[in-house]
Backbone as CSV, one residue per row, in Angstrom:
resi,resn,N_x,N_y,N_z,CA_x,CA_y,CA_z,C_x,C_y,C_z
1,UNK,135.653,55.287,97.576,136.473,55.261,96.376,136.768,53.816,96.014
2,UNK,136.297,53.392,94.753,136.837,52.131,94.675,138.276,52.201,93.242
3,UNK,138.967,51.427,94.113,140.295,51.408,93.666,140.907,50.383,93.586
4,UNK,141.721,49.167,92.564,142.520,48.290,92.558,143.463,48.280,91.767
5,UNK,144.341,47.839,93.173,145.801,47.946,92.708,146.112,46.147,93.011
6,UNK,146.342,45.352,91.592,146.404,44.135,91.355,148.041,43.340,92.030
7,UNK,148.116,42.179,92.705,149.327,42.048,93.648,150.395,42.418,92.791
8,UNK,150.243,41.989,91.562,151.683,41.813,90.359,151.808,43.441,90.245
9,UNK,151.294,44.321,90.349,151.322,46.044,90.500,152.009,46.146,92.076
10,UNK,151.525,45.694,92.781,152.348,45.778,94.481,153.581,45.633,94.343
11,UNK,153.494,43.824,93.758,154.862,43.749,94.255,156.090,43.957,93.191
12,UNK,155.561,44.945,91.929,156.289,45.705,90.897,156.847,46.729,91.762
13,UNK,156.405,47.418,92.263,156.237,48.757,93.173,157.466,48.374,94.638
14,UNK,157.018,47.584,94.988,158.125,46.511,96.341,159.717,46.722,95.664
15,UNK,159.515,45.721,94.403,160.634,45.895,93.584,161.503,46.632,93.278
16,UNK,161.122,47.460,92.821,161.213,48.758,92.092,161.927,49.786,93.080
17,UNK,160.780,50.393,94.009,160.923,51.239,95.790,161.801,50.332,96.274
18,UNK,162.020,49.619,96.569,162.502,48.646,97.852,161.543,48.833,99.066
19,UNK,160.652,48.015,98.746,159.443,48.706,99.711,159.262,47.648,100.567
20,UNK,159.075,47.585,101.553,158.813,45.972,102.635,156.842,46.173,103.066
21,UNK,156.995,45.148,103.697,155.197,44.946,104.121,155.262,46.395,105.340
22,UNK,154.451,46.895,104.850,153.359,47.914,105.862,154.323,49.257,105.323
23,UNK,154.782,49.516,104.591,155.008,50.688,104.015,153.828,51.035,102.983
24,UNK,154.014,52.914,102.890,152.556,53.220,102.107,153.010,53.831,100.850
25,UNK,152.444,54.121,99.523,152.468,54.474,98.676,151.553,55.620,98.161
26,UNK,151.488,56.369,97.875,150.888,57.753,97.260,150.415,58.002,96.282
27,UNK,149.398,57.593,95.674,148.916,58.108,94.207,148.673,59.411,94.120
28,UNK,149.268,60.184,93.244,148.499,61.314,92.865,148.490,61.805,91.659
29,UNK,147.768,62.672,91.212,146.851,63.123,89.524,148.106,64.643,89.548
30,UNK,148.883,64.275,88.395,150.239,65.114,88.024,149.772,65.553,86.885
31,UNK,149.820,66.642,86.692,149.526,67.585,85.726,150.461,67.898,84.617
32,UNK,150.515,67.460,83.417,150.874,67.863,81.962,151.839,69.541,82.320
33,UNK,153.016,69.539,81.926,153.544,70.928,81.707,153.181,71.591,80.398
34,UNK,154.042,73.090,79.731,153.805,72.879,78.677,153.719,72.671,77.329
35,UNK,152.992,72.213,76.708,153.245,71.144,75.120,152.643,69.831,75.478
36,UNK,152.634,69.326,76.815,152.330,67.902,77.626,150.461,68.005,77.478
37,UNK,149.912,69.170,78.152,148.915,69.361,78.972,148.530,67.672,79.620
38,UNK,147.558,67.657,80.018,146.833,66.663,80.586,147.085,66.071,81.890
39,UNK,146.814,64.845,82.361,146.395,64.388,83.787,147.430,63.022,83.145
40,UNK,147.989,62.698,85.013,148.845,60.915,84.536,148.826,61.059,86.227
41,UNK,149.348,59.831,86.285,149.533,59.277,87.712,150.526,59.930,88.019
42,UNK,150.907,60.206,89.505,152.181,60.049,89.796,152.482,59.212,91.201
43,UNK,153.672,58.814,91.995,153.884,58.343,92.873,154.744,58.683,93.664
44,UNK,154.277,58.097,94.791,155.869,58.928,96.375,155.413,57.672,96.819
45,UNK,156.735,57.756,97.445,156.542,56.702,98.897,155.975,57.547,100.403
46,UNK,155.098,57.036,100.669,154.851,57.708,102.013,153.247,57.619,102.336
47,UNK,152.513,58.582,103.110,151.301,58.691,103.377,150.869,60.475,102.856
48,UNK,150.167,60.690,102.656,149.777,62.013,102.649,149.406,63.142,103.411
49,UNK,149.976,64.246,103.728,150.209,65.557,104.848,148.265,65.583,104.945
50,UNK,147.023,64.988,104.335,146.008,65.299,104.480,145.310,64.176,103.828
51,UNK,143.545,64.512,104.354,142.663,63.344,104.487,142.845,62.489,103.051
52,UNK,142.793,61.235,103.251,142.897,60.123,102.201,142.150,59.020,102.644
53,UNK,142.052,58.225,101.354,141.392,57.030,101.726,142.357,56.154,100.812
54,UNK,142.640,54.704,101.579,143.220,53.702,101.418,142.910,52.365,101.180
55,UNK,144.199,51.542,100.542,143.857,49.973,100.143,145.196,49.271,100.254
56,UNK,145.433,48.048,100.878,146.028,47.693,100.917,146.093,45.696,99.894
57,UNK,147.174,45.687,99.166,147.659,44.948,98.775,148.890,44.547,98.632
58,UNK,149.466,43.195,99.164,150.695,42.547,99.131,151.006,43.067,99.781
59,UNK,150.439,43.598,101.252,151.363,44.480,102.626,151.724,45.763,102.391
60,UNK,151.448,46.203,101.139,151.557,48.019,101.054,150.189,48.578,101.112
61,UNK,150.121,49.663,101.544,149.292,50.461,101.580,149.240,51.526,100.687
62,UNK,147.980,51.945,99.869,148.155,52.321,98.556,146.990,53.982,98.873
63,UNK,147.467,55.140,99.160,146.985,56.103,99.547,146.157,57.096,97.854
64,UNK,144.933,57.379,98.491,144.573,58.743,97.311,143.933,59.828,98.513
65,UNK,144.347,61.052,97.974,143.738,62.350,98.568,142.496,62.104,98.485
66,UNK,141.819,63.133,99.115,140.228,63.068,99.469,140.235,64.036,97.618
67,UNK,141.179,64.819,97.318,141.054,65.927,96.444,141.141,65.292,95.159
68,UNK,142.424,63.932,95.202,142.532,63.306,93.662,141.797,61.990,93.702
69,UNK,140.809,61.752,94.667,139.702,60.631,94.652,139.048,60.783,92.788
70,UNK,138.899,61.702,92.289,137.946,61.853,91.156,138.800,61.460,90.225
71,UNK,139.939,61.305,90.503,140.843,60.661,89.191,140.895,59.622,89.649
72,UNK,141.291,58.520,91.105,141.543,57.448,90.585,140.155,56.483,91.066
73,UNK,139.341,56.851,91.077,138.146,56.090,91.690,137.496,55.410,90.310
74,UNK,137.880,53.998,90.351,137.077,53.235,89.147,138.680,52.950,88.306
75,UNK,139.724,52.925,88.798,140.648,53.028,88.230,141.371,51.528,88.917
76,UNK,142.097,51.106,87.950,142.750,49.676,88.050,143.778,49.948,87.777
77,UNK,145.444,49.605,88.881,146.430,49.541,88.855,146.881,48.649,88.430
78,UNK,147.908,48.350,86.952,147.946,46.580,86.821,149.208,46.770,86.721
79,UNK,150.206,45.329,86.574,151.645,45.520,85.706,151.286,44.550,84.656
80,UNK,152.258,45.213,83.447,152.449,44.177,82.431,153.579,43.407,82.091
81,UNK,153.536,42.834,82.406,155.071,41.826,81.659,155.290,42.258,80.588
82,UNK,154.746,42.412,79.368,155.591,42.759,77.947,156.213,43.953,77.916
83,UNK,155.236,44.914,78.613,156.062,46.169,78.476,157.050,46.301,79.930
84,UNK,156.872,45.321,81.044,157.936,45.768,81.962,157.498,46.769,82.840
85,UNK,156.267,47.327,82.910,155.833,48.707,83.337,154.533,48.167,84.038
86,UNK,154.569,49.484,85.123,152.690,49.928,85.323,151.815,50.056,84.320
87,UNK,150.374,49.672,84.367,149.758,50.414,83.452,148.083,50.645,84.214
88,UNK,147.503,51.731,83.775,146.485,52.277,84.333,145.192,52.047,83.766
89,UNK,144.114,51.645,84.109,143.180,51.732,83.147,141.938,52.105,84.221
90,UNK,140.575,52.215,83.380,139.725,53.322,84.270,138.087,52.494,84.115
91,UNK,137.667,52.575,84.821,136.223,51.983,84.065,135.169,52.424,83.713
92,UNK,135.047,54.012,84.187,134.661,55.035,83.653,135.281,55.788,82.497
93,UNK,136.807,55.972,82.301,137.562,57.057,81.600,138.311,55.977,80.346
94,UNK,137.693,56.605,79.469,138.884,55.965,78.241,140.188,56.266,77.884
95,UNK,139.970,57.641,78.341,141.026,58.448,78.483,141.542,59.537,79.250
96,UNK,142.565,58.370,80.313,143.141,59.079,81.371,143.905,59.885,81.483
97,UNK,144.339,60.884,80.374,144.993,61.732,79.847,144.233,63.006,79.581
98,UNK,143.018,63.157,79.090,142.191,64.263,79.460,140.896,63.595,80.323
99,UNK,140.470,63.109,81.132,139.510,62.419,81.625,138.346,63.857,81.854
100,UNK,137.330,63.637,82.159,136.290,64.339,82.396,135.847,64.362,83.989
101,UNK,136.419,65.671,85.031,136.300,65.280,86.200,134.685,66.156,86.552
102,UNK,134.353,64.887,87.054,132.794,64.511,87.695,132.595,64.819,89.092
């Protein structure tokens, strides 16, 4: 799975969590309720109850399921300063909101 999560995204996340070096983080593909539909990130602090593959930046460890690999694989974690926020982008998917799982 290739996956990057950029330091200024880490240590947003550090910030944010109160997270110290060698704690792990959780990506996972959260599902639209309804009127919402669609696919978005979501996050936990922790490791996952099952198989994952990992990356570590700025001393966190940044977890995806073996199951939501197809959402974030090719996917870039960034922060932005203007908006103050995470933001996601894909290098396959234009749109990570209905993406096309492969």
């Amino acid at each position: 799975m290739e996956l990057n999560v950029t330091m200024s995204a880490a240590d947003f996340y550090k910030k944010e969590m109160e997270l110290k070096a060698g704690d792990s983080l959780t990506l996972f593909v959260r599902v639209g309720g309804i009127g919402s539909g669609g696919f978005s990130a979501g996050v936990f602090k922790g490791r996952p109850d099952t198989t994952f593959q990992s990356i570590e930046t700025s001393g966190i460890t940044f977890c995806v399921t073996d199951a939501d690999s197809w959402y974030f694989d090719g996917m870039t974690v960034d922060y932005d300063d203007d908006i103050d926020d995470i933001v996601f982008s894909h290098s396959r998917h234009s749109d990570l909101f209905n993406p096309e799982k492969g």
